[in-house]
C-alpha positions, 0 to 999 in steps of 0.5 A: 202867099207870096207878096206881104200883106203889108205892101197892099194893105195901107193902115189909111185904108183900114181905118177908113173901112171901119169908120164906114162901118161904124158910121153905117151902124149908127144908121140902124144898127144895135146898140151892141154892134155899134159898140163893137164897132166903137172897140175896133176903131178904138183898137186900130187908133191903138195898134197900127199894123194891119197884119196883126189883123190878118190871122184870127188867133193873132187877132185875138191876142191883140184884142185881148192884151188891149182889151183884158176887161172884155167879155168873152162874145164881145172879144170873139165879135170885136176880133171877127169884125177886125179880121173880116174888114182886113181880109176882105181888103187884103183880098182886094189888094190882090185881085188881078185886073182880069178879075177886079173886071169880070166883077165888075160886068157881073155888077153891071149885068145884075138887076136891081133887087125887089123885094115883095111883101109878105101877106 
């Protein structure tokens, strides 16, 4: 990569991604996600720099040194959800026009999903 991570990736931005994620697992999700969701939000009001979310091993690190307590799968899903939710806007960040619009006719083309029951 060229470009910093950083110029694109806003810490605003991050936050807000995981408090929808948060809020949509209060809405349905286990009692063990919402918790995780509740460790990665708790981390970021923590450490303010994206980019340390940026690389898994690094990720890790960082959850680690904040969260020393932790078991081990809660530490491998707190620090996956984490790197998920930056990549995936880092990822968005840097999109060109051209492909942000090609998505988004594939969106438009798609049709609604239906589902059927099971006898």
């Amino acid at each position: 990569m060229t470009d910093t991570p950083s110029n694109h990736i806003s810490y605003e931005i991050f936050l807000n991604e995981l408090s929808k994620e948060f809020e949509y697992l209060q809405n349905g999700g286990t009692s063990y996600r919402v918790g995780t969701a509740t460790f990665c939000l708790e981390l970021a009001h923590k450490v303010s720099d994206v980019t340390l979310f940026l690389e898994q091993e690094t990720a890790k690190k960082v959850v680690l040194m904040h969260f020393p307590y932790v078991d081990t799968e809660r530490l491998k899903d707190v620090t996956k959800m984490l790197n998920t939710v930056a990549t995936s806007l880092e990822l968005k960040a840097n999109l060109s026009d051209e492909i942000k619009e090609l998505l988004l006719a594939r969106k438009r083309k798609r049709k609604p999903l239906k589902l059927t029951p099971i006898s």
